[in-house]
C-alpha positions as CSV (number, residue, x, y, z in Angstrom):
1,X,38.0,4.3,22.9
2,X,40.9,6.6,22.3
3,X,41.8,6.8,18.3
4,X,45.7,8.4,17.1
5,X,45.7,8.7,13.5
6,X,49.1,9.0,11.4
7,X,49.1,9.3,7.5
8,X,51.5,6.8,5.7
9,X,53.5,6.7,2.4
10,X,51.6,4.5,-0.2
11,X,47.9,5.4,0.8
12,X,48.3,3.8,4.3
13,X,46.7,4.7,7.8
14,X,47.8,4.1,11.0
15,X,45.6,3.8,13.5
16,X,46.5,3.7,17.3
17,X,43.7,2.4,19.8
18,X,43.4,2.0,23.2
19,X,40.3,0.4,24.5
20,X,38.5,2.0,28.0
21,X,39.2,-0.2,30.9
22,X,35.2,-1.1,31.6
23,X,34.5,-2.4,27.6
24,X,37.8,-4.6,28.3
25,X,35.8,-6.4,31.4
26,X,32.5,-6.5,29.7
27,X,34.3,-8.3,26.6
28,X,36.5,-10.5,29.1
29,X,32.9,-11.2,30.6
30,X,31.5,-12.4,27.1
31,X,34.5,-14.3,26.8
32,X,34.4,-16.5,30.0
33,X,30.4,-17.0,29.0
34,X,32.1,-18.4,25.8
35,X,34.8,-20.6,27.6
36,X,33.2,-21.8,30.6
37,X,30.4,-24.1,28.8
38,X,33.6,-26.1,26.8
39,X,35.5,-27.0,30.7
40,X,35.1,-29.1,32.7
41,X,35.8,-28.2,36.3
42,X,35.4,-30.7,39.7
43,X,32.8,-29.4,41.9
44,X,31.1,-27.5,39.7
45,X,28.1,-28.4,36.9
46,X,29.1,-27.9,33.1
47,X,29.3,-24.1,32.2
48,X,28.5,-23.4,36.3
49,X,31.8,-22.2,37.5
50,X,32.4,-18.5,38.6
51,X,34.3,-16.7,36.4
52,X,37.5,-16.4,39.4
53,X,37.7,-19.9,38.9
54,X,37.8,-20.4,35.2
55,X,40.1,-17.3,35.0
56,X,42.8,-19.0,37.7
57,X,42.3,-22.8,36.0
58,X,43.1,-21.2,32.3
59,X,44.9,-17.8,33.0
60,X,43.9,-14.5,32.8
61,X,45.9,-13.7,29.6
62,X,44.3,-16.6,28.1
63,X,41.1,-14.9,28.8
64,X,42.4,-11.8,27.8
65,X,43.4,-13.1,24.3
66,X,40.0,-15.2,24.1
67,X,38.4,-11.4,24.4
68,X,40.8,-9.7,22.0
69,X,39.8,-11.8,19.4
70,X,36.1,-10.6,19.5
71,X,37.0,-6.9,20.8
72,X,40.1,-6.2,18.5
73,X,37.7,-6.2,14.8
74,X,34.9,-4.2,16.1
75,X,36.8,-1.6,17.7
76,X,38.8,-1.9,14.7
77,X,35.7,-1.4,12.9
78,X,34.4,1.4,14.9
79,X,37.5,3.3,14.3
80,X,36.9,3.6,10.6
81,X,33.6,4.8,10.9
82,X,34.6,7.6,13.6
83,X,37.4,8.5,11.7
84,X,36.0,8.0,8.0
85,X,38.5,5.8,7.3
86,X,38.1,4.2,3.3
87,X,40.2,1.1,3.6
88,X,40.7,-1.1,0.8
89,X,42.3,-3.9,2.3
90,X,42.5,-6.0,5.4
91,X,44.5,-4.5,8.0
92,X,48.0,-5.1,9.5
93,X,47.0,-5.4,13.3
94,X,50.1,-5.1,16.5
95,X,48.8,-5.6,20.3
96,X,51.0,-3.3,21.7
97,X,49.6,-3.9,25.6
98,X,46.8,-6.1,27.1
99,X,45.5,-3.8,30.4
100,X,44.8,-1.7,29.3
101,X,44.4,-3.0,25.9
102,X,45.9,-1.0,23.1
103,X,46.7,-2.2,19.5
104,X,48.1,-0.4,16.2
105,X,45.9,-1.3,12.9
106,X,47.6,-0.2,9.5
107,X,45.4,-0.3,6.8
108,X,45.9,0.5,2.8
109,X,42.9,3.4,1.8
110,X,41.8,4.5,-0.9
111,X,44.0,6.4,-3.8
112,X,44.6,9.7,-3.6
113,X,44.7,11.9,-7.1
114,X,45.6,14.9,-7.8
115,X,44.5,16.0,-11.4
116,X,46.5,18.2,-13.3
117,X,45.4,20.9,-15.6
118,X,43.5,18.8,-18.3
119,X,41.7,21.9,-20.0
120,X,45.4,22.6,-20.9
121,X,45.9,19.6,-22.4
122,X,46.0,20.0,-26.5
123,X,46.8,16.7,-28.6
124,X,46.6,17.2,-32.6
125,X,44.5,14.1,-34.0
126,X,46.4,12.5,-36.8
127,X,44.0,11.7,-39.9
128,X,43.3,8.0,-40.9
129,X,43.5,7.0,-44.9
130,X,42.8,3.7,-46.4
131,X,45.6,2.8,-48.4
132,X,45.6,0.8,-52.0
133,X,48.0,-1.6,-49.9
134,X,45.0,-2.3,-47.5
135,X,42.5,-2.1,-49.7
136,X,44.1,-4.9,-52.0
137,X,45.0,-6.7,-49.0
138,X,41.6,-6.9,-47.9
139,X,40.3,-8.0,-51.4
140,X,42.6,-10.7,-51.6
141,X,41.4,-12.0,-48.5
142,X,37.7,-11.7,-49.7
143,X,38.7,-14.1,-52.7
144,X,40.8,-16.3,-50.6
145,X,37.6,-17.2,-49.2
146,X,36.1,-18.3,-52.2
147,X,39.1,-20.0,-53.9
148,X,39.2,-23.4,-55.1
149,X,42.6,-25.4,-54.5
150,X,43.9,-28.2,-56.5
151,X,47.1,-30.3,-56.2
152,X,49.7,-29.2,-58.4
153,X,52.8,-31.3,-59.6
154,X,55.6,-28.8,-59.1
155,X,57.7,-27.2,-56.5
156,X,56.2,-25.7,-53.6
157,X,55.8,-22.1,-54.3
158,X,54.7,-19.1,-52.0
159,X,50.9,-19.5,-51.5
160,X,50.2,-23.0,-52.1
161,X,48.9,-25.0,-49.4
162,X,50.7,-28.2,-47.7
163,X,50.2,-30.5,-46.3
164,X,53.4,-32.3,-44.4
165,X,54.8,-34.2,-41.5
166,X,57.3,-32.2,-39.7
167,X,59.2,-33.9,-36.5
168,X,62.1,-32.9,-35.0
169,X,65.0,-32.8,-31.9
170,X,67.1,-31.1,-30.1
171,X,70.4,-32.7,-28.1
172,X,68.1,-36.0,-28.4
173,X,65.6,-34.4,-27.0
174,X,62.3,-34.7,-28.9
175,X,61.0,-31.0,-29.9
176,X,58.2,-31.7,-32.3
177,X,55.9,-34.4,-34.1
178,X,53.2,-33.5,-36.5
179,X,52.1,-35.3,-38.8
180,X,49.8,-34.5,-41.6
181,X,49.2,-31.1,-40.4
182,X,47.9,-28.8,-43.7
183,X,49.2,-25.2,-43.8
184,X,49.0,-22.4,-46.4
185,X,53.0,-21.3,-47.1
186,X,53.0,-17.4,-46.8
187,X,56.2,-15.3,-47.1
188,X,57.0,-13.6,-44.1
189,X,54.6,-15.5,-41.8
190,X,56.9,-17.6,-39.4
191,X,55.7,-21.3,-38.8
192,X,57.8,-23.2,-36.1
193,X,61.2,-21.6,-36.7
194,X,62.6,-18.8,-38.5
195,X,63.2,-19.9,-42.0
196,X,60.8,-22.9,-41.5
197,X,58.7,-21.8,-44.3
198,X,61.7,-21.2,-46.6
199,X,62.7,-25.0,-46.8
200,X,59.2,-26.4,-48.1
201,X,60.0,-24.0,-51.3
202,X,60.5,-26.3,-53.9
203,X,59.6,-29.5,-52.6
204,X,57.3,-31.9,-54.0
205,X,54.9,-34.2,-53.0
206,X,56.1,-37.1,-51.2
207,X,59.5,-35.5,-51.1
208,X,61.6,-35.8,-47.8
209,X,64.7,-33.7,-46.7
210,X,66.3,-33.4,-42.9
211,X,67.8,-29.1,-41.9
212,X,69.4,-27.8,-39.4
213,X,68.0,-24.5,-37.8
214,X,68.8,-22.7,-34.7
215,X,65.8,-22.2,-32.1
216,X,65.5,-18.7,-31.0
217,X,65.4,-17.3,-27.1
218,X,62.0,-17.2,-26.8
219,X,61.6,-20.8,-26.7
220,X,61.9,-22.6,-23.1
221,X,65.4,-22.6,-21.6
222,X,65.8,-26.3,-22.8
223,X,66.2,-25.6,-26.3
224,X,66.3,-22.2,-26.8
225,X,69.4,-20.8,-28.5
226,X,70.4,-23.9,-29.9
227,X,70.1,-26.1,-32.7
228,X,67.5,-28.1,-33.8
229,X,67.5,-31.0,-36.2
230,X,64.2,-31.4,-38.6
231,X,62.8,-34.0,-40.7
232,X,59.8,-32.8,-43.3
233,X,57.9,-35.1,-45.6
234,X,56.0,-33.2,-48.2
235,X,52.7,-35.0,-48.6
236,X,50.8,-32.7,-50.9
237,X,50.9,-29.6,-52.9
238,X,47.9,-27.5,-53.7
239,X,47.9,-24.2,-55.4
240,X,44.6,-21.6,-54.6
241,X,42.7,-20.6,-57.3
242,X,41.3,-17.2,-56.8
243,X,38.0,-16.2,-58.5
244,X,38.5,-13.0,-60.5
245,X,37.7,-9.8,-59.2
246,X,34.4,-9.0,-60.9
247,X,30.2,-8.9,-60.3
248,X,30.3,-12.5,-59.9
249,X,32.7,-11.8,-56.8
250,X,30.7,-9.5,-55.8
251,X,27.3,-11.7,-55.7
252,X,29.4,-14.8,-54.2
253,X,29.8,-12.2,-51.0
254,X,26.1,-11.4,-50.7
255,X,23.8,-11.7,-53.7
256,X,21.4,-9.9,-52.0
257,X,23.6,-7.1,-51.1
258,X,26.4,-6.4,-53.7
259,X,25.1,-6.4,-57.7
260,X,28.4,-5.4,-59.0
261,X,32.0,-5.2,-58.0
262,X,31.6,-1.3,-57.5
263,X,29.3,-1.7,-54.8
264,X,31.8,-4.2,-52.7
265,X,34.4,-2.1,-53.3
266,X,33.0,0.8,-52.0
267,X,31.4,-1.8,-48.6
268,X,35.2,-2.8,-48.4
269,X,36.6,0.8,-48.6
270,X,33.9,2.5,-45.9
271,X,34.2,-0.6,-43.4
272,X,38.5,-0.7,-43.5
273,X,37.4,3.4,-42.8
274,X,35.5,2.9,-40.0
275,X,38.2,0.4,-38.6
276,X,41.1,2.3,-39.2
277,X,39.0,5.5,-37.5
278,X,37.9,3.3,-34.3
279,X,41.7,2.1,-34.0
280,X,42.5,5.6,-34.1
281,X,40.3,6.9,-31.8
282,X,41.2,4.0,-29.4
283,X,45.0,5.1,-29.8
284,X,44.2,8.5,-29.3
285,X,42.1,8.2,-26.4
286,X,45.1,6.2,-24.5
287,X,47.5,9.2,-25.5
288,X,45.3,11.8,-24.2
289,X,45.1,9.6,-20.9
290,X,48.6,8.9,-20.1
291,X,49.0,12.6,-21.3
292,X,46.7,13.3,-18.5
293,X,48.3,10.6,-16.5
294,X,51.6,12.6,-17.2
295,X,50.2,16.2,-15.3
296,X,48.6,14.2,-12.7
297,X,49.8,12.9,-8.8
298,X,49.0,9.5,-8.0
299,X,49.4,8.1,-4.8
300,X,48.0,4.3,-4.3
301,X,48.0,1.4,-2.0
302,X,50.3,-1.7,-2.9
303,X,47.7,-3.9,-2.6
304,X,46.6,-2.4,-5.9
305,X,48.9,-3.1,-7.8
306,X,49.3,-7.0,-7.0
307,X,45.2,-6.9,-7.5
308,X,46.2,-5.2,-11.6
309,X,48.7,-8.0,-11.6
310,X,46.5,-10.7,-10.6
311,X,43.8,-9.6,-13.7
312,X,46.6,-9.3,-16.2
313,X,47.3,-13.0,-15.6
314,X,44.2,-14.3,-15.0
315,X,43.5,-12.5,-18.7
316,X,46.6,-13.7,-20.1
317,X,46.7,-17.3,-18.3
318,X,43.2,-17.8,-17.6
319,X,42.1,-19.2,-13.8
320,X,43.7,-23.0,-13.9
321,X,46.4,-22.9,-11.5
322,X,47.9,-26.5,-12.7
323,X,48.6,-24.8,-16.0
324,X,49.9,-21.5,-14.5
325,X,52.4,-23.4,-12.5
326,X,53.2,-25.6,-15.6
327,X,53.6,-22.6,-17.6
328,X,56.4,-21.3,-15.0
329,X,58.0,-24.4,-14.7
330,X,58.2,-24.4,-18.6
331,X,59.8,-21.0,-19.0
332,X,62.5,-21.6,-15.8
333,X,60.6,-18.3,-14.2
334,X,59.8,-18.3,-10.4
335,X,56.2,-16.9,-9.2
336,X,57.6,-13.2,-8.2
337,X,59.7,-12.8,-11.3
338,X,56.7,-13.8,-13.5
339,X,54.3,-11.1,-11.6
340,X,57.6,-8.6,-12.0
341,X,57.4,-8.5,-15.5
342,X,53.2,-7.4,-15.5
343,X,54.4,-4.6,-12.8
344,X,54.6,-2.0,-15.7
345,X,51.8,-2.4,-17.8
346,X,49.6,-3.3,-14.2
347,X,50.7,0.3,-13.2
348,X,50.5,1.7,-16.2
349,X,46.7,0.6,-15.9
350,X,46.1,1.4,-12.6
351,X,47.3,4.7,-12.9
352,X,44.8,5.4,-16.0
353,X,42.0,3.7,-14.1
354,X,42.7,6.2,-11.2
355,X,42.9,9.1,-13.4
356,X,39.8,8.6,-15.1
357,X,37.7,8.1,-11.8
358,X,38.8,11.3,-10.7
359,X,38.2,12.9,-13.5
360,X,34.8,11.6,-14.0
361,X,34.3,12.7,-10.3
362,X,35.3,16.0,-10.4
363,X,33.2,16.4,-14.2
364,X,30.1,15.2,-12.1
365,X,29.8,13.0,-15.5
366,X,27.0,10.4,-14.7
367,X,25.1,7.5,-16.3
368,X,21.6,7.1,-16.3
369,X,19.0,4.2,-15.8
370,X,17.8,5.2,-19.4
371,X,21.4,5.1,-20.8
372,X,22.1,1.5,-19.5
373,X,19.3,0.4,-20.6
374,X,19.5,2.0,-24.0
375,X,23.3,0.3,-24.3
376,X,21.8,-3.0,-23.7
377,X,18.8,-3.0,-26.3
378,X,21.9,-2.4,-28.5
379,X,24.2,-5.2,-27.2
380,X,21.3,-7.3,-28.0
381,X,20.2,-6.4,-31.0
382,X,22.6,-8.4,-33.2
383,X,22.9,-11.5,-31.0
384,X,19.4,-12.3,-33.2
385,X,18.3,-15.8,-31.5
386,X,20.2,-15.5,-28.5
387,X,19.1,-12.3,-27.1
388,X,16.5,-13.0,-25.4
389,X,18.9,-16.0,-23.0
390,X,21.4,-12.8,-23.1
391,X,19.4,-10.5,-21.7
392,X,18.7,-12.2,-18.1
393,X,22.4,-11.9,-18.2
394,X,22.5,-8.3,-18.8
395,X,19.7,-7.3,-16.4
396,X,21.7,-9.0,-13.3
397,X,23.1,-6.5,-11.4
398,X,26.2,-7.7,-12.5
399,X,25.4,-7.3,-16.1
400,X,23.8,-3.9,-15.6
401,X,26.5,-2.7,-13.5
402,X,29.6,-3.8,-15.8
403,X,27.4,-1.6,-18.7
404,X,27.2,1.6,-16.5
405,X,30.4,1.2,-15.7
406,X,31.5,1.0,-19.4
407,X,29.4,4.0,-20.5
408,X,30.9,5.7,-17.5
409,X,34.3,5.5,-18.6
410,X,33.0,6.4,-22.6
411,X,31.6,9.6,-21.3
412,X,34.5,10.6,-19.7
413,X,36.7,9.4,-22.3
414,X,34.6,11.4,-24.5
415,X,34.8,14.7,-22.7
416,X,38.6,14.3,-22.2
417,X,39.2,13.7,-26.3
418,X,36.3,16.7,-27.0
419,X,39.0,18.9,-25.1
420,X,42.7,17.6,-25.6
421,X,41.4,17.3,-30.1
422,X,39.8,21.3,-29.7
423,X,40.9,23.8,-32.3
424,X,42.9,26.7,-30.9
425,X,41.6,28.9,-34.1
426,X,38.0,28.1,-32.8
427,X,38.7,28.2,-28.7
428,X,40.0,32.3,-29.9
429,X,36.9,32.9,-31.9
430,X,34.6,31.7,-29.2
């Protein structure tokens, strides 16, 4: 076996074969054992004939193609090893001659990355600081929970909570029917339509009135950007009741917790803290990547990218492929120009995928047995009754390896924030 090997654009190999004259006649020798048994020649006895005769009744190129299809892949497969070839995908394959036999094989291989200088790379963290806006907001939704709602005979006002039939049309065409469907009436929260929520102000129970409102863009084709005609019935109008703000609160939330009002303030006040600084961190990290990202070369396979696109709509769209072609047919978008518009964010995701392999290679940072295991007990330790049903889940080597793989991508996220957040002031001293 001779092997040419030429370096493509986009992480490709081509591979040029040509196959040595004596394993050509062994493999066309395997494949008349294969053929002769399924013909039936006069004068001979089922799978009986000499091979001159099967090879002038079907043809030496049929033969020759019968033994291609067993020789081609291992050679193919040979070559790879020899030449330490990582493909990633199956390959393209061209017979370019038959005797003696010599094909081309282009195959996508794995990414190459070149890291830039990420010691340099110096990102100031910006500090996090629960408001009185979010702190308020959060308190408010703490004695939303506990509020007690009664009908009200008045106007709808902001707050309340309604329940209505709402149906509708557009050019005839039905756009929506719901019927008793309860909602609470928040300003600035969008139901169906812009200014939806605006035209239940002030109306009563069993009060009825028809509007006209335009539909916007992002509705499908058929009746976006036009107008559509609603009827709303008001069937009920209910107005929340929140519970003061005071040690009974407090005890409602978690008697055995919270005594006093102080002491869920202060819970409420630490936990919107620790959200606010795992957000941040979360932000950060991505800004030190693509910062990275940035400095870096990245040259990848095609095949990639359609493989980041497939997840991204599989995560978006789920697996259902009835629904996915309902949803296409629904917005007037064909397949390609749906899978265009995930190309960006499936680069951008590929490309920090890439970077942070590398960079966890050439940091040598590694996860141990200990470590997985450690991460699990934790998984497990709030999921109470169900841990133990979890934990065969866990332990598969699917489980276990999705973990490592996790804490892999911590560490090195880790050690890249430890470095892009480090004090200048500090890096001079030491």
């Amino acid at each position: 076996m001779k092997v040419t090997l030429e370096r493509l654009p986009e992480s490709r190999v081509q591979l040029e074969i040509e196959v040595e004259p004596d394993r050509l006649e062994r493999s066309l020798d395997a494949a008349y054992k294969r053929l002769v048994p399924t013909l039936r020649i006069p004068g001979f006895r089922p799978g009986k004939a000499p091979r001159g005769i099967v090879e002038r009744m079907v043809g030496r190129d049929r033969l020759i193609h019968e033994a291609l299809d067993a020789l081609v892949p291992a050679v193919y497969t040979e070559a790879l090893e020899s030449e330490e070839i990582d493909a990633v995908d199956q390959p393209e394959l061209e017979i370019l001659e038959t005797e003696p036999v010599r094909f081309k094989a282009t195959v996508p291989v794995r990414p190459t990355v070149t890291l830039g200088d990420y010691h340099s790379i110096r990102i100031a963290p910006e500090p996090v600081e629960v408001t009185d806006e979010m702190f308020e907001e959060q308190m408010e939704m703490i004695r939303r929970r506990f509020a007690t709602i009664a009908p009200v005979e008045r106007g709808a006002e902001w707050d309340d909570i309604l329940t209505a039939d709402i149906s509708g049309s557009v050019d005839d065409t039905p756009f929506v029917q719901d019927e008793d469907v309860e909602f609470p009436l928040r300003e600035g929260e969008r139901l169906l339509l812009p200014d939806l929520a605006e035209q239940f102000l002030g109306m009563e129970a069993e009060s009825e009135k028809t509007v006209e409102l335009p539909v916007p863009e992002d509705f499908p084709e058929q009746f976006a950007n036009k107008t559509a005609t609603l009827t709303l019935k008001v069937k009920s109008v209910k107005e929340e009741e929140l519970p003061e703000e005071d040690d009974d609160l407090a005890q409602q939330v978690n008697a055995e917790e919270f005594e006093t009002i102080d002491q869920l303030h202060e819970r409420v006040r630490n936990d919107l803290q620790e959200t606010l600084q795992r957000q941040a961190d979360e932000a950060y990290r991505l800004k030190v990547v693509d910062e990275l990202v940035g400095l870096s070369e990245v040259e990848y396979p095609q095949v990639l990218l359609n493989r980041e696109i497939d997840e991204i709509i599989r995560e978006s769209h789920g697996s259902d492929v009835r629904a996915y072609q309902a949803h296409l047919a629904q917005i007037g978008k064909s397949t390609d120009e749906f899978r265009e518009m995930y190309r960006e964010p499936a680069e951008q995701r590929l490309f920090r995928s890439l970077v942070l392999g590398e960079l966890t290679d050439a940091e040598g940072i590694e996860v141990t047995d200990e470590d997985v295991a450690e991460q699990m007990e934790k998984m497990l330790e709030p999921l109470g009754e169900q841990a133990e049903s979890m934990r065969t889940m866990f332990e598969s080597d699917r489980g276990s390896a999705s973990i490592r793989s996790s804490l892999l991508t911590d560490k090195t996220l880790g050690l890249l924030q430890e470095i892009a957040s480090a004090d200048p002031e500090e890096e001079e001293a030491e």
